[in-house]
C-alpha positions in Angstrom: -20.3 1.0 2.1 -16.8 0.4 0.7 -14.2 -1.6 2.0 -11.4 0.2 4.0 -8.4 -1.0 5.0 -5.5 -0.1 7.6 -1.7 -0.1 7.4 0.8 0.2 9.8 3.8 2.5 8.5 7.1 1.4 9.8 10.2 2.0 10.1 12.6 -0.5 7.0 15.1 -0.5 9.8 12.7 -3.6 11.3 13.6 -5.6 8.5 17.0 -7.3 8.3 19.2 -6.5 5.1 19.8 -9.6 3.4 16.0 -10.5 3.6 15.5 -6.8 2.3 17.5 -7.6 -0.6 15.5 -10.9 -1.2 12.3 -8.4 -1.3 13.1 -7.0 -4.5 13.4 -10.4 -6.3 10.5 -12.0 -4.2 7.9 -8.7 -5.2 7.5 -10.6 -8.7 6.1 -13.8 -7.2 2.2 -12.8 -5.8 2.5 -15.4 -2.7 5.2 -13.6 -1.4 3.1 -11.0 0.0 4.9 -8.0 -0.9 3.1 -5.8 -3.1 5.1 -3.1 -3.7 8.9 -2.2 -3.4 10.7 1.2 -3.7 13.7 3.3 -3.1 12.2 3.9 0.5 10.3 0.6 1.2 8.5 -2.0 0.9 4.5 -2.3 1.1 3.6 -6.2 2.6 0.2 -7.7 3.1 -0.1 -8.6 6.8 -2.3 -11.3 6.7 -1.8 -15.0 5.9 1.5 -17.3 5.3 5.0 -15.5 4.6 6.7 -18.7 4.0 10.6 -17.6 4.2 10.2 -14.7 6.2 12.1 -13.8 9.2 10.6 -14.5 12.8 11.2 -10.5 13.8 9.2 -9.9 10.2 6.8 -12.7 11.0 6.2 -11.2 14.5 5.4 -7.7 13.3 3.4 -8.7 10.5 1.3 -10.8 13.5 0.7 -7.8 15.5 -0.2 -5.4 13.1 -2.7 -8.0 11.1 -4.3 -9.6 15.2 -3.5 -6.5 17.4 -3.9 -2.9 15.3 -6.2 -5.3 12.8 -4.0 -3.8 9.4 -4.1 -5.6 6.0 -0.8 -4.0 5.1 2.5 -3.2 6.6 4.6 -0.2 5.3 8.2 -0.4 5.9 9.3 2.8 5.4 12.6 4.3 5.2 11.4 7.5 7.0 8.8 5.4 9.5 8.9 5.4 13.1 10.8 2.2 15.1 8.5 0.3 16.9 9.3 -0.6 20.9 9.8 -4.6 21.3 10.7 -5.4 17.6 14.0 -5.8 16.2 15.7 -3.8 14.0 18.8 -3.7 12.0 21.0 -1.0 10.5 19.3 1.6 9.1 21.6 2.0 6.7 21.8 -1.7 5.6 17.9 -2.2 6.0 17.3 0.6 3.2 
């Protein structure tokens, strides 16, 4: 049987917009966790260390890796906002 893994699609309004910015530089350097970056978001491995990251990241990235039991996290500039996590600007966080 093949390995499947879940993500948890987001809204990039959860993350704040000077770390968003740092995203783009950080996606080159495989410990940071992001794996992907684009016009609309940014795909992020859930699980382990994010050394630098915001707490509000850090929380969400907690939940959906222990709680919903994701591998990834898709902040997503169309994604839904999820109740009890911050969120910034959408405008700034995109």
């Amino acid at each position: 049987m093949p390995e499947i893994r879940k993500m948890l699609t987001v809204a990039a309004s959860h993350l704040p917009p000077e770390f968003a910015e740092t995203m783009i530089e950080d996606s080159s350097d495989p410990r940071a966790g992001i794996l992907f970056h684009g016009y609309y978001g940014y795909l992020v491995f859930a699980r382990g260390d994010h050394p630098g990251y915001p707490d509000s990241v850090h929380r969400l990235l907690h939940y959906a890796a222990s709680d919903l039991d994701c591998s990834f996290v898709l902040f997503d500039s169309d994604g839904d906002v999820l109740g009890g996590f911050s969120t910034y600007g959408k405008s700034d966080a995109e």
